[in-house]
PQR file of N, CA, C, O and H, with PARSE charges and radii, in Angstrom:
ATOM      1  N   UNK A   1      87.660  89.291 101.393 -0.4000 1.5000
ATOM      2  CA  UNK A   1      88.149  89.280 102.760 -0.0000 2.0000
ATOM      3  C   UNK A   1      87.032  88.873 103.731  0.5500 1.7000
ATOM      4  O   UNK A   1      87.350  88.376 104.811 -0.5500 1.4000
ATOM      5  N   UNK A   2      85.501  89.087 103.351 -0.4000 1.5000
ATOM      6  CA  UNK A   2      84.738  88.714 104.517 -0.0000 2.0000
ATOM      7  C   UNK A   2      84.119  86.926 104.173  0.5500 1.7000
ATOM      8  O   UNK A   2      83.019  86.471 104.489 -0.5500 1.4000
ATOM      9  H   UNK A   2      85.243  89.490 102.473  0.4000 1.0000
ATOM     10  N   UNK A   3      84.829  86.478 103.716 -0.4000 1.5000
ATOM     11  CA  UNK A   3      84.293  85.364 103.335 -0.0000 2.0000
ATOM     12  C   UNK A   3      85.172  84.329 103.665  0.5500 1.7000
ATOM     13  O   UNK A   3      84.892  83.133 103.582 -0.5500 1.4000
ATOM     14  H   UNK A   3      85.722  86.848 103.459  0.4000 1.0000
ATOM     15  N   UNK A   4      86.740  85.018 104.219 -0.4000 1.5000
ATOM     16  CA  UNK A   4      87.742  84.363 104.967 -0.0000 2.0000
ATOM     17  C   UNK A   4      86.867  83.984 106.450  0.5500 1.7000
ATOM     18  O   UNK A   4      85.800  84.419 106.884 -0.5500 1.4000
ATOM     19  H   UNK A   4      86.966  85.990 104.287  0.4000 1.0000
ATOM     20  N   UNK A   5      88.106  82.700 107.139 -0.4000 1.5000
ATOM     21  CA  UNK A   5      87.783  82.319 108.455 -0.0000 2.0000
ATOM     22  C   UNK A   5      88.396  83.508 109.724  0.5500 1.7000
ATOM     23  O   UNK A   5      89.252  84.377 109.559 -0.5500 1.4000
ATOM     24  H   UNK A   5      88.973  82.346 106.786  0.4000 1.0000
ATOM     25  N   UNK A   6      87.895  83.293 110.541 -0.4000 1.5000
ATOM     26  CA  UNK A   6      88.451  84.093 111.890 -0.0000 2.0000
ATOM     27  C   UNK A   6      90.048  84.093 111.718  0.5500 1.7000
ATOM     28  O   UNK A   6      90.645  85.052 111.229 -0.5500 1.4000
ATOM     29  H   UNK A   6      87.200  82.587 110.675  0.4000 1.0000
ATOM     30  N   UNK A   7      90.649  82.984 112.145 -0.4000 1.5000
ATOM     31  CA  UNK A   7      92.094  82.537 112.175 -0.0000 2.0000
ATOM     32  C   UNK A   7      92.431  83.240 111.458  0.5500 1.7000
ATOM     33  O   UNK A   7      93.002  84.296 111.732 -0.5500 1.4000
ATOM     34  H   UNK A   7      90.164  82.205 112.543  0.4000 1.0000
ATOM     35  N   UNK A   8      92.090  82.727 110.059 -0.4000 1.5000
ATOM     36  CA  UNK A   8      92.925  83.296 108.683 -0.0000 2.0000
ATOM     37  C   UNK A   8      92.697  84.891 108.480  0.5500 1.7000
ATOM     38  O   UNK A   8      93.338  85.219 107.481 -0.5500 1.4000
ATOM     39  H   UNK A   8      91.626  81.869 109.837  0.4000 1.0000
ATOM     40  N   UNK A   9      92.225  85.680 108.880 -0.4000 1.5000
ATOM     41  CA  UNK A   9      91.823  86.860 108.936 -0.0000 2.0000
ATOM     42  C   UNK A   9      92.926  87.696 109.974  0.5500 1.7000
ATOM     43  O   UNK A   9      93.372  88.815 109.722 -0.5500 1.4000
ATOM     44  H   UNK A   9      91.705  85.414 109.691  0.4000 1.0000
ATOM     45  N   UNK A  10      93.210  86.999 111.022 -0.4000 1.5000
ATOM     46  CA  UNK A  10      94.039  87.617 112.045 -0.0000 2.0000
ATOM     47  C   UNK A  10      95.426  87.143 111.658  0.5500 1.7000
ATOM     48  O   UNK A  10      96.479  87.765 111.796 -0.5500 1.4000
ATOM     49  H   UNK A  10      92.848  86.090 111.226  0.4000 1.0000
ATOM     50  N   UNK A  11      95.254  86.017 111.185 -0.4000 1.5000
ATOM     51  CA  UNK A  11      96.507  85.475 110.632 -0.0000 2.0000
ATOM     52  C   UNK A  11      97.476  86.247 109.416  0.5500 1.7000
ATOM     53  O   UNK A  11      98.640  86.619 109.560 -0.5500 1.4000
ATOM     54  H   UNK A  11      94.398  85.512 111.073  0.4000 1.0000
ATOM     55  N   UNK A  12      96.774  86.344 108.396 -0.4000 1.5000
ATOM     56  CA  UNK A  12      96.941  86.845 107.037 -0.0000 2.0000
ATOM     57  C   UNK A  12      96.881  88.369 107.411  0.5500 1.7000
ATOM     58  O   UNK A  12      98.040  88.781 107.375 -0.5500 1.4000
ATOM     59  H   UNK A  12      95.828  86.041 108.278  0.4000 1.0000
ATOM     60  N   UNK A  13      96.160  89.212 107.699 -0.4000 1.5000
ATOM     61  CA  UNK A  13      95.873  90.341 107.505 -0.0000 2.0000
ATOM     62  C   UNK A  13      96.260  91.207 108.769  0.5500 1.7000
ATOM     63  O   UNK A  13      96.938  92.235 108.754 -0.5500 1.4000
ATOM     64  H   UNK A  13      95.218  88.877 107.728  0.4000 1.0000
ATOM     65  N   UNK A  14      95.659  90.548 109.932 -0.4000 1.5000
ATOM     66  CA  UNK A  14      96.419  91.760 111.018 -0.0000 2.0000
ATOM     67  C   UNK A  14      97.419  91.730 111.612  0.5500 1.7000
ATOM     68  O   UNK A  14      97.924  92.587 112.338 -0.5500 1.4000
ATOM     69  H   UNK A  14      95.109  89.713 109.944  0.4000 1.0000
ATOM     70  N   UNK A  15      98.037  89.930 111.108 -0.4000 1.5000
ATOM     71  CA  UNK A  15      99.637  90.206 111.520 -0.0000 2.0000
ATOM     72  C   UNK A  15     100.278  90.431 110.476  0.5500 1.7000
ATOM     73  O   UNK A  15     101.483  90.185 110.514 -0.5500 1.4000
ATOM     74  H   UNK A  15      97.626  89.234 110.518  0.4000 1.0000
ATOM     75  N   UNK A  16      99.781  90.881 109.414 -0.4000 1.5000
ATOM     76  CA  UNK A  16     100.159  91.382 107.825 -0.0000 2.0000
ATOM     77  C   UNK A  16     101.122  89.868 106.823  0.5500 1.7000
ATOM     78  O   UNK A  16     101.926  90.052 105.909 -0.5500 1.4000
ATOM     79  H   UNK A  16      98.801  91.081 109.384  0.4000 1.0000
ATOM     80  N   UNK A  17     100.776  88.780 107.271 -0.4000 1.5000
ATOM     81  CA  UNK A  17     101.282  87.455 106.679 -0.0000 2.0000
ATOM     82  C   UNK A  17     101.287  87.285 105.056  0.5500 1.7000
ATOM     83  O   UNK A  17     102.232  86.741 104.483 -0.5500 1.4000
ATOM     84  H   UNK A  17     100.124  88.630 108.013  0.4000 1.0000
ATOM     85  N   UNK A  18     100.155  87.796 104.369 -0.4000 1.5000
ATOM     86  CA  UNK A  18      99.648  87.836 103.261 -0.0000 2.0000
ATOM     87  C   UNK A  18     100.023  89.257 102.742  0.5500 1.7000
ATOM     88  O   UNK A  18     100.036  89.452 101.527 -0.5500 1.4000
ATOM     89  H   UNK A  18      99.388  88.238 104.835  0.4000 1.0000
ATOM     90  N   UNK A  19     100.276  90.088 103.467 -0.4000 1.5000
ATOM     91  CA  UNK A  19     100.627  91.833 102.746 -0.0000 2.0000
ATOM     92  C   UNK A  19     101.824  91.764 102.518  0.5500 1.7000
ATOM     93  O   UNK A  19     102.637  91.140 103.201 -0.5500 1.4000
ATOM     94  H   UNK A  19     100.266  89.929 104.455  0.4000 1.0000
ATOM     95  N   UNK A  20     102.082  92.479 101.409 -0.4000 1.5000
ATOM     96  CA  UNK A  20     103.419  92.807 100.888 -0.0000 2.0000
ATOM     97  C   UNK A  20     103.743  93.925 101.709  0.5500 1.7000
ATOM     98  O   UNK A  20     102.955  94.704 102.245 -0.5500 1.4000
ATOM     99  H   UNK A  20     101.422  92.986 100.855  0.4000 1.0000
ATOM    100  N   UNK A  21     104.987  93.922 101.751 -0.4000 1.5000
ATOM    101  CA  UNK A  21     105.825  94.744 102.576 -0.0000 2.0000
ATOM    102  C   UNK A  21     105.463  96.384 102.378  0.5500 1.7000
ATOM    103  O   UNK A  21     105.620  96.828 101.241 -0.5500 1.4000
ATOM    104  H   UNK A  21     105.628  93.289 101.316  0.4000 1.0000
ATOM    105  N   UNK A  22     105.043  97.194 103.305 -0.4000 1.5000
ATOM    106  CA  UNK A  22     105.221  98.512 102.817 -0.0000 2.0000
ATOM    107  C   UNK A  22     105.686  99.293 103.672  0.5500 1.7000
ATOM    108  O   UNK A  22     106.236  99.004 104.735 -0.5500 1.4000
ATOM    109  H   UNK A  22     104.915  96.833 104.229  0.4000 1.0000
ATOM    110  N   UNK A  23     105.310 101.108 102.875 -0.4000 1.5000
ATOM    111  CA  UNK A  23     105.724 102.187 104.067 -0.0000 2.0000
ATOM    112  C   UNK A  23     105.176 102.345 104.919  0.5500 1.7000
ATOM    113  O   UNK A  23     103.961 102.308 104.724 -0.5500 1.4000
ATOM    114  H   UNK A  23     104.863 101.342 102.011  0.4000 1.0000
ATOM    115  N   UNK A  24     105.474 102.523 105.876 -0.4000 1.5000
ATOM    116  CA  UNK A  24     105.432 102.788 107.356 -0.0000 2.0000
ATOM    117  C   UNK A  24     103.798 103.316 107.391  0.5500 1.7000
ATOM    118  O   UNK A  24     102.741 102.927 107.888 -0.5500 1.4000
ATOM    119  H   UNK A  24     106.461 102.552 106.034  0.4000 1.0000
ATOM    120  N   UNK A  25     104.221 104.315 106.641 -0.4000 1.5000
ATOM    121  CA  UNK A  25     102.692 105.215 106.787 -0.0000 2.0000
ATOM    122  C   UNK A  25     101.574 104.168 105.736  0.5500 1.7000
ATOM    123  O   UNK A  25     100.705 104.926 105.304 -0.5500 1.4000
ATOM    124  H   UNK A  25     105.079 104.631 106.237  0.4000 1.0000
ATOM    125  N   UNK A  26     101.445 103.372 105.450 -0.4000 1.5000
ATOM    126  CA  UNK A  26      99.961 102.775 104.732 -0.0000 2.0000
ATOM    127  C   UNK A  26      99.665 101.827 105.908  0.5500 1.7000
ATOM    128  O   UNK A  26      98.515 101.390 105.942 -0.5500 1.4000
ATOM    129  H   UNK A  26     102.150 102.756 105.801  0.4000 1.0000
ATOM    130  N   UNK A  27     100.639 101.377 107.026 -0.4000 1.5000
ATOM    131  CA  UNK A  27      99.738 100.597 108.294 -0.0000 2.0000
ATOM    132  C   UNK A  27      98.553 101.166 108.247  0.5500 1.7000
ATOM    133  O   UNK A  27      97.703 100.540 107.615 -0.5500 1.4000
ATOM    134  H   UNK A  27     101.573 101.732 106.999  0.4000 1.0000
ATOM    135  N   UNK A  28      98.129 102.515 108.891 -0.4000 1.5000
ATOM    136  CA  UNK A  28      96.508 102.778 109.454 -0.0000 2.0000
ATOM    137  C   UNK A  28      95.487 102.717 108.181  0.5500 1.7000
ATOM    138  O   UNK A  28      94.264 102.827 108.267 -0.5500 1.4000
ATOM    139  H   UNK A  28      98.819 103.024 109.404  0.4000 1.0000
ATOM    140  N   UNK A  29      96.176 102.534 107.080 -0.4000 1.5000
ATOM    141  CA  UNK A  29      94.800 102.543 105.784 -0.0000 2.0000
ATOM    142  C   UNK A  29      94.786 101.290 106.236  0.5500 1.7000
ATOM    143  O   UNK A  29      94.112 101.033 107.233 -0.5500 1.4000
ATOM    144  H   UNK A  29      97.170 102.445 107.010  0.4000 1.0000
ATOM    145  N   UNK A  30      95.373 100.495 105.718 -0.4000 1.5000
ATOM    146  CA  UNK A  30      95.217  98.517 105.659 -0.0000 2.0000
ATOM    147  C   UNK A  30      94.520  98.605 107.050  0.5500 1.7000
ATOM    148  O   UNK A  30      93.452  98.003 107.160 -0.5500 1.4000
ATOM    149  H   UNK A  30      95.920 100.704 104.907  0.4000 1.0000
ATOM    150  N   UNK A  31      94.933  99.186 107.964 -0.4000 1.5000
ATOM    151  CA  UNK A  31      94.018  98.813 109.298 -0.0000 2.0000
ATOM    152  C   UNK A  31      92.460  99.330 109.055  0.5500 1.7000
ATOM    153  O   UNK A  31      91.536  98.621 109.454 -0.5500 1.4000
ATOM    154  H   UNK A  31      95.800  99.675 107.874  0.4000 1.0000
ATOM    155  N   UNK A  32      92.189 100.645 108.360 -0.4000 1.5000
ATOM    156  CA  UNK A  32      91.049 100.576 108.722 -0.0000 2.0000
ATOM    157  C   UNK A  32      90.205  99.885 107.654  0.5500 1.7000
ATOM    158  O   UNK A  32      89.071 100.348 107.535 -0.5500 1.4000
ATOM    159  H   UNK A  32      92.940 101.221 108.036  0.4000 1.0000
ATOM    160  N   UNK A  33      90.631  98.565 106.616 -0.4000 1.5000
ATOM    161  CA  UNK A  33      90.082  97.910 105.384 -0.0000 2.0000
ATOM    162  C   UNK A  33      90.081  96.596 106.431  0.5500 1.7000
ATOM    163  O   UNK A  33      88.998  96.018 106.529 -0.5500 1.4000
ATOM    164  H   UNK A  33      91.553  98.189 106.713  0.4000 1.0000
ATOM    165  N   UNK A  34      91.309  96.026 107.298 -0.4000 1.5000
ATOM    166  CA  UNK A  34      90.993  95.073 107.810 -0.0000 2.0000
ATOM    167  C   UNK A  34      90.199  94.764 109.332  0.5500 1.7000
ATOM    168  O   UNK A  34      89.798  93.698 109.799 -0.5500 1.4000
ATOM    169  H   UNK A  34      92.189  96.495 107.219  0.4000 1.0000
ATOM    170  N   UNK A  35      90.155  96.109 109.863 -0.4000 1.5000
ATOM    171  CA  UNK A  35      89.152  95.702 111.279 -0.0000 2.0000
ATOM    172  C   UNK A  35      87.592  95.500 110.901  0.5500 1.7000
ATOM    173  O   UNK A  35      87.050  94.481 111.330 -0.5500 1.4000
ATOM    174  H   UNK A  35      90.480  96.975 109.483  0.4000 1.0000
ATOM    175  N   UNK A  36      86.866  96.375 110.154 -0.4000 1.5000
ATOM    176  CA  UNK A  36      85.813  96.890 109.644 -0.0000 2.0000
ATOM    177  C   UNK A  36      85.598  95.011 109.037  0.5500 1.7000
ATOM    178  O   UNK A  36      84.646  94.316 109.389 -0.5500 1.4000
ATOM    179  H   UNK A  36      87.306  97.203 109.807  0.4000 1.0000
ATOM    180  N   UNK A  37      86.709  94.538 108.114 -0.4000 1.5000
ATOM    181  CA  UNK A  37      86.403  93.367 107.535 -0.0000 2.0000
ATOM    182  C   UNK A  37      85.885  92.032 108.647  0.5500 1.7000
ATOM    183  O   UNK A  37      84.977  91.239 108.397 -0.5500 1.4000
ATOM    184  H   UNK A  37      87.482  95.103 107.828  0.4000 1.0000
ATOM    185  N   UNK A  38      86.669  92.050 109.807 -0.4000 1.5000
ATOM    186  CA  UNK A  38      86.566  91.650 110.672 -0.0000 2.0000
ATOM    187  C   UNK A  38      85.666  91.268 111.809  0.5500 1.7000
ATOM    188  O   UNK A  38      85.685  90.219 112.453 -0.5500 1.4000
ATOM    189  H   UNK A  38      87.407  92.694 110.010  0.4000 1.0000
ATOM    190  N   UNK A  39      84.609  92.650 111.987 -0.4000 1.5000
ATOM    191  CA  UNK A  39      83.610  92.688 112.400 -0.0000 2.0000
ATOM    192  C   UNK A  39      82.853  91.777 111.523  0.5500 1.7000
ATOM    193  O   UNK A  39      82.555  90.657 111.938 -0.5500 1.4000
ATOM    194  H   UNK A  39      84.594  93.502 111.463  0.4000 1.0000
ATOM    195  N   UNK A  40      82.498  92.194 110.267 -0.4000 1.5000
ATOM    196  CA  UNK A  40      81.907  91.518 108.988 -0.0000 2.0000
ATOM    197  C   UNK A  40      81.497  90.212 109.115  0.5500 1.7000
ATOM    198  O   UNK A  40      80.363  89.745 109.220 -0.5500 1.4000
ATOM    199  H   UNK A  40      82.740  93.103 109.930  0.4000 1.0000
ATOM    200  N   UNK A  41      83.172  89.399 109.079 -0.4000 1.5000
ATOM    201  CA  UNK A  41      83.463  87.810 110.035 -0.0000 2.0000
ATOM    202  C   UNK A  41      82.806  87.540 111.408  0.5500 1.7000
ATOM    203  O   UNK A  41      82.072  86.551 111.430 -0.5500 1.4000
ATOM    204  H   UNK A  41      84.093  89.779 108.994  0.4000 1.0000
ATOM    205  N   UNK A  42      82.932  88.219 112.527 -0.4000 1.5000
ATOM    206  CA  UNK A  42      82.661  88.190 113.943 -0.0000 2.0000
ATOM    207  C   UNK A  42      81.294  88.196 113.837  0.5500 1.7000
ATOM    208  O   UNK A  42      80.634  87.703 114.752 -0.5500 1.4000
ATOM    209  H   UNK A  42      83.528  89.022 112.509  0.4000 1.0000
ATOM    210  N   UNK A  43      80.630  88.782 112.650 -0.4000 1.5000
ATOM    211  CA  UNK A  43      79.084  88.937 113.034 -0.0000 2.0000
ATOM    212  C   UNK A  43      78.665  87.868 112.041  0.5500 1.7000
ATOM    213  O   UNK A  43      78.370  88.645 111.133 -0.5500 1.4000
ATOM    214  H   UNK A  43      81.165  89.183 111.906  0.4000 1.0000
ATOM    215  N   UNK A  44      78.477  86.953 111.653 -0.4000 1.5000
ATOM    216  CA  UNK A  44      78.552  85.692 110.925 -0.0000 2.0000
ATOM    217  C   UNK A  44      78.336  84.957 111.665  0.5500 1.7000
ATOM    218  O   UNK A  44      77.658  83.966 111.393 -0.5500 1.4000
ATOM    219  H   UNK A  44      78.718  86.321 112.390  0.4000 1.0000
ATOM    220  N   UNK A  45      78.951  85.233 113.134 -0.4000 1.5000
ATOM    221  CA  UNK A  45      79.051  83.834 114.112 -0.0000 2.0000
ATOM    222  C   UNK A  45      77.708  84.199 114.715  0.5500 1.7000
ATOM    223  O   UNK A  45      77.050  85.208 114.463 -0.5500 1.4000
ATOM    224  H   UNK A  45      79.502  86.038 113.355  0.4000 1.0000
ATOM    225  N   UNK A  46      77.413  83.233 115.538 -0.4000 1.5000
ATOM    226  CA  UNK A  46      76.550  83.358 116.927 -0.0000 2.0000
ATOM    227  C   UNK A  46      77.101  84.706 117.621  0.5500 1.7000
ATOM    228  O   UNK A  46      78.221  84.992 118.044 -0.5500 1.4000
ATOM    229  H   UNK A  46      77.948  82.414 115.743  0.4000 1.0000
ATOM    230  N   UNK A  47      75.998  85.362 117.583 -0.4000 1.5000
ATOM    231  CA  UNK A  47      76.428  86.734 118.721 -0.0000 2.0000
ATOM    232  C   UNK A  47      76.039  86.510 120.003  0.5500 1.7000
ATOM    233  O   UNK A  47      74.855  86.501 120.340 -0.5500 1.4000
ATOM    234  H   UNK A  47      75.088  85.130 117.239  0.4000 1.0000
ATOM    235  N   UNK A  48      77.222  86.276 120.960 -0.4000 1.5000
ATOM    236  CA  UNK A  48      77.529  85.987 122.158 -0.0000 2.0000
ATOM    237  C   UNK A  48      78.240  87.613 122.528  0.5500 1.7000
ATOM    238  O   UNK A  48      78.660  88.565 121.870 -0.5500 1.4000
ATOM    239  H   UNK A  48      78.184  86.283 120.686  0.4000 1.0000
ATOM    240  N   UNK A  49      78.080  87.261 123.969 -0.4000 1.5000
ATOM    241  CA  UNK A  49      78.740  88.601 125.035 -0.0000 2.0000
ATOM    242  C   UNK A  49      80.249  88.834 124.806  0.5500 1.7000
ATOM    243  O   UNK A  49      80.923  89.731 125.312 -0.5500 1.4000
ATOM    244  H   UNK A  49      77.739  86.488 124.503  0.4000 1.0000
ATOM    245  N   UNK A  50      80.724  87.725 123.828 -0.4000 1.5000
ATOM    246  CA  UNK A  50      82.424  87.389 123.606 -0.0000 2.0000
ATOM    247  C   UNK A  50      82.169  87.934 122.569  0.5500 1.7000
ATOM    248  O   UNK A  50      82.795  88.972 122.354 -0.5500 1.4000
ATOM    249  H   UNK A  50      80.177  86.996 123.417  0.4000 1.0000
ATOM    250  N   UNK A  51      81.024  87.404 121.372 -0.4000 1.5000
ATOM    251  CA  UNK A  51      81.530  88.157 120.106 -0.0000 2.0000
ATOM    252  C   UNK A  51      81.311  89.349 119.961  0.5500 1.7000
ATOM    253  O   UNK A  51      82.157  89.976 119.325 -0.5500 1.4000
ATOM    254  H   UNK A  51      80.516  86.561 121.547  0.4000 1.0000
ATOM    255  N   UNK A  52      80.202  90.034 120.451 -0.4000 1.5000
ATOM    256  CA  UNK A  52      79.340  91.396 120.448 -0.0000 2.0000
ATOM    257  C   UNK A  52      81.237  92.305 121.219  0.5500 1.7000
ATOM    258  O   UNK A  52      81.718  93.280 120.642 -0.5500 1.4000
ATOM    259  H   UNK A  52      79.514  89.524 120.968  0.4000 1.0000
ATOM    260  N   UNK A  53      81.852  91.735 122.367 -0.4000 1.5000
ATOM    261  CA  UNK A  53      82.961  92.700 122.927 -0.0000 2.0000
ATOM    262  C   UNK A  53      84.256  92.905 121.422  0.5500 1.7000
ATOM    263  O   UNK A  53      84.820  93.845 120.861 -0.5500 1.4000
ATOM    264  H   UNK A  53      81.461  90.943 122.836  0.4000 1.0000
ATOM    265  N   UNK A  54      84.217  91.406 121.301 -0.4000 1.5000
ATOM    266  CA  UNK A  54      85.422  91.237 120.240 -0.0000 2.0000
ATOM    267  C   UNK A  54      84.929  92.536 118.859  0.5500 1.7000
ATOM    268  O   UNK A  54      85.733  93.299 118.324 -0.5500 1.4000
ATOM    269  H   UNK A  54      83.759  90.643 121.756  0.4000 1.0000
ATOM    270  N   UNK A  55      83.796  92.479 118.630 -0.4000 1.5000
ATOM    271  CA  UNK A  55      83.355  93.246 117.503 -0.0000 2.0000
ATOM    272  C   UNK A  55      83.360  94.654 117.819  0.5500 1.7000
ATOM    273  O   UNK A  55      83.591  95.404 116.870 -0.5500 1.4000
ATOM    274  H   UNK A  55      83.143  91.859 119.065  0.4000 1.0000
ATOM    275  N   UNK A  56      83.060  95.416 119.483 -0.4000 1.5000
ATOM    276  CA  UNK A  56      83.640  96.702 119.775 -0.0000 2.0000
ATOM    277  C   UNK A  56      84.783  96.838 119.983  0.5500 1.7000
ATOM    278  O   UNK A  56      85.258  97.971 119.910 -0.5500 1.4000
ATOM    279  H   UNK A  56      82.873  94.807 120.254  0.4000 1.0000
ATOM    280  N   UNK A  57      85.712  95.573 120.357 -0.4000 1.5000
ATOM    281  CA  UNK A  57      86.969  96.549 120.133 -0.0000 2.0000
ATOM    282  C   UNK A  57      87.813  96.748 118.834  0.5500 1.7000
ATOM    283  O   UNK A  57      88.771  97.497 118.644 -0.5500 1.4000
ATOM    284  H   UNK A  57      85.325  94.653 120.416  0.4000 1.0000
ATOM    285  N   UNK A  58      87.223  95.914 118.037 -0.4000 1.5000
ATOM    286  CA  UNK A  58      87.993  95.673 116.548 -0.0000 2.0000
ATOM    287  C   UNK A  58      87.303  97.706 115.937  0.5500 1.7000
ATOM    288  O   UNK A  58      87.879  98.523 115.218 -0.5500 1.4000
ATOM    289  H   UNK A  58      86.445  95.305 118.192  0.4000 1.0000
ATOM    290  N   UNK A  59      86.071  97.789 116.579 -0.4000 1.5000
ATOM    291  CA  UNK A  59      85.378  99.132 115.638 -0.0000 2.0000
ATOM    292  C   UNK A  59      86.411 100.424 116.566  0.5500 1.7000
ATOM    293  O   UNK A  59      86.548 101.586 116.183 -0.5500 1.4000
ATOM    294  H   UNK A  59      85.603  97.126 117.163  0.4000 1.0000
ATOM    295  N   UNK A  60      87.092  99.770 117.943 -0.4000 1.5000
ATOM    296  CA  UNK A  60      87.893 100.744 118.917 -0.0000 2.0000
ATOM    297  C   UNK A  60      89.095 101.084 117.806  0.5500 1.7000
ATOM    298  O   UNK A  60      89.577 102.139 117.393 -0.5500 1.4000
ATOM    299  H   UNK A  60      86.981  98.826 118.254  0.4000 1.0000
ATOM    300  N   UNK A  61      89.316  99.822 117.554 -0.4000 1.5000
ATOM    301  CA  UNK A  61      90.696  99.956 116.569 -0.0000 2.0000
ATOM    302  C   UNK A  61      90.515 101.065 115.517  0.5500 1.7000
ATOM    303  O   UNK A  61      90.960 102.209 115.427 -0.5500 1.4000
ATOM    304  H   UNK A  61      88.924  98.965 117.889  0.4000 1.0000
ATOM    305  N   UNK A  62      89.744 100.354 114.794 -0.4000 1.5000
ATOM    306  CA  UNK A  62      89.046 101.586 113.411 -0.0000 2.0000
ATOM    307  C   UNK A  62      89.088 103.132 113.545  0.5500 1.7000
ATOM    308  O   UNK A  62      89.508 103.915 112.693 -0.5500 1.4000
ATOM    309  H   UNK A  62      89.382  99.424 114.867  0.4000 1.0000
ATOM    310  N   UNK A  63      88.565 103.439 114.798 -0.4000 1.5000
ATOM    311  CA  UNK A  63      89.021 104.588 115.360 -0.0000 2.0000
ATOM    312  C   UNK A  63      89.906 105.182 115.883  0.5500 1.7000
ATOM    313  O   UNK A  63      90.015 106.407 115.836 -0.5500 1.4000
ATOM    314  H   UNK A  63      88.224 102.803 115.490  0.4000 1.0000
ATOM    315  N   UNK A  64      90.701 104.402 116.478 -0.4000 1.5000
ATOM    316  CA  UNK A  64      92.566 104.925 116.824 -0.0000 2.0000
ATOM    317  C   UNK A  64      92.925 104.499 115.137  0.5500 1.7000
ATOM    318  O   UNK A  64      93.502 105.374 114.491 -0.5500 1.4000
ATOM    319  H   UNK A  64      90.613 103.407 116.516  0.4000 1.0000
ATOM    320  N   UNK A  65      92.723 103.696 114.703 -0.4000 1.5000
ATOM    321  CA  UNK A  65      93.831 104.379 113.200 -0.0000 2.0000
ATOM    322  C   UNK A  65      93.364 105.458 112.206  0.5500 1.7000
ATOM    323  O   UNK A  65      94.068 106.019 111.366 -0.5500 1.4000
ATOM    324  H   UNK A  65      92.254 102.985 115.227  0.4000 1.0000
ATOM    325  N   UNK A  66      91.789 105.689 112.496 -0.4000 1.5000
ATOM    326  CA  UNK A  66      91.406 106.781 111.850 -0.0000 2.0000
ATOM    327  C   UNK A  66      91.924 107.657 112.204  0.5500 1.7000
ATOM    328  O   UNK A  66      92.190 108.413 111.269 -0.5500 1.4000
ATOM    329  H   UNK A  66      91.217 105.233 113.178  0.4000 1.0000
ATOM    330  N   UNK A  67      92.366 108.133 113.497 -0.4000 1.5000
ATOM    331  CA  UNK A  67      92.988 109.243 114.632 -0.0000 2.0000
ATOM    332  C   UNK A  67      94.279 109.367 113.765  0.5500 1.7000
ATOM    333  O   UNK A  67      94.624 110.392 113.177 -0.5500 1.4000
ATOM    334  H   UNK A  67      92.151 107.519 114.256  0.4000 1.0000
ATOM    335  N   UNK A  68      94.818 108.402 113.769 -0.4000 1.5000
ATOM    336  CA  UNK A  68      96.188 108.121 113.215 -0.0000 2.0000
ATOM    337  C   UNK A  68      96.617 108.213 112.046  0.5500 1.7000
ATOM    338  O   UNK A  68      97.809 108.359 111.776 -0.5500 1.4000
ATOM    339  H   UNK A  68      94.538 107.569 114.246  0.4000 1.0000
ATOM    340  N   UNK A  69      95.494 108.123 111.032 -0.4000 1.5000
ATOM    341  CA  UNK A  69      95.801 108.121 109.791 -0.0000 2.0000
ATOM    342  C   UNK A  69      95.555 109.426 109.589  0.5500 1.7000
ATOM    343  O   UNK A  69      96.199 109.995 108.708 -0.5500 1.4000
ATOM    344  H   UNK A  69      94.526 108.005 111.251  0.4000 1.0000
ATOM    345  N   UNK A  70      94.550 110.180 110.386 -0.4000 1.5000
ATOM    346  CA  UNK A  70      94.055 112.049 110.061 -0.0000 2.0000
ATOM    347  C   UNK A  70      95.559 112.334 110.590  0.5500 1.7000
ATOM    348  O   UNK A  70      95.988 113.252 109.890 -0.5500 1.4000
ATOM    349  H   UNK A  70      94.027 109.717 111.102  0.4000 1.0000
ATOM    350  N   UNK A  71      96.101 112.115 111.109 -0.4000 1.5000
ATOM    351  CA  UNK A  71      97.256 112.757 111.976 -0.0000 2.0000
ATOM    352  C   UNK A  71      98.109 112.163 110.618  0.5500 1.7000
ATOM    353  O   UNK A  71      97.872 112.928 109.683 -0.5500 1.4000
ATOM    354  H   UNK A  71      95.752 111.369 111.677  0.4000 1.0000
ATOM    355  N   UNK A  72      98.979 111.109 110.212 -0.4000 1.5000
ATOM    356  CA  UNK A  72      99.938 111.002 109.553 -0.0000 2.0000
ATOM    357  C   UNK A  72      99.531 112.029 108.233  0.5500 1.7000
ATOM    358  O   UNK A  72     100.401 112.828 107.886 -0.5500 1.4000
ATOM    359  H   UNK A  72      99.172 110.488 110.972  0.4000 1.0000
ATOM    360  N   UNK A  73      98.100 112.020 107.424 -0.4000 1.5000
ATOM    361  CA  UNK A  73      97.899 112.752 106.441 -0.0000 2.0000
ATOM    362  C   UNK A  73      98.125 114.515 106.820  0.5500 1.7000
ATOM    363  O   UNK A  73      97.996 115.209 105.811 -0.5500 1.4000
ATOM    364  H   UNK A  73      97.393 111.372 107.706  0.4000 1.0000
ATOM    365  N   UNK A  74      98.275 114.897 107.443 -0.4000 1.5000
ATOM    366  CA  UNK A  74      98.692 116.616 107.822 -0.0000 2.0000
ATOM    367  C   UNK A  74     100.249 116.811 107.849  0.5500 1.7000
ATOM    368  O   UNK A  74     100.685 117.946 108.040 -0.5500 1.4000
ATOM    369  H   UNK A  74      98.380 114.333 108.263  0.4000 1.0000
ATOM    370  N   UNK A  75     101.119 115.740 107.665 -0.4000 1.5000
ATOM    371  CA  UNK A  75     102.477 115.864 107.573 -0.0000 2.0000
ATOM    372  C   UNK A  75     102.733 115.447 106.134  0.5500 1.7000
ATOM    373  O   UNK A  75     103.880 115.438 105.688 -0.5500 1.4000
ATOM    374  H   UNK A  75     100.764 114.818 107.510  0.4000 1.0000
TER
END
């Protein structure tokens, strides 16, 4: 996954293009395998004031589905 392009990364994986269909509840795992991957990509490039923001909010994400995934695992 970190050896994919930008596009294909948002393409395939965070609009789930390439994932097989699942339950409801495995969204926040796959999320926190594909933001983390993402950064990975983003920091590859030239670190600019665009990529350095793009790369905190992808780690923002990581953390609302961690929130989310501690919360779905207690039910």
């Amino acid at each position: 996954m970190q050896t994919i392009s930008l596009p294909q990364i948002e393409r395939d994986y965070h609009d789930g293009e390439a994932l097989p269909k699942s339950a409801d509840h495995c969204y926040n795992a796959k999320e926190l395998v594909v933001h983390p991957a993402t950064v990975v990509i983003l920091a590859k490039k030239k670190i600019s004031s665009k990529t350095r923001e793009q790369m905190l909010a992808e780690i923002d994400e990581v953390i609302a589905h961690l929130d989310l995934y501690n919360e779905d695992s207690k039910h």
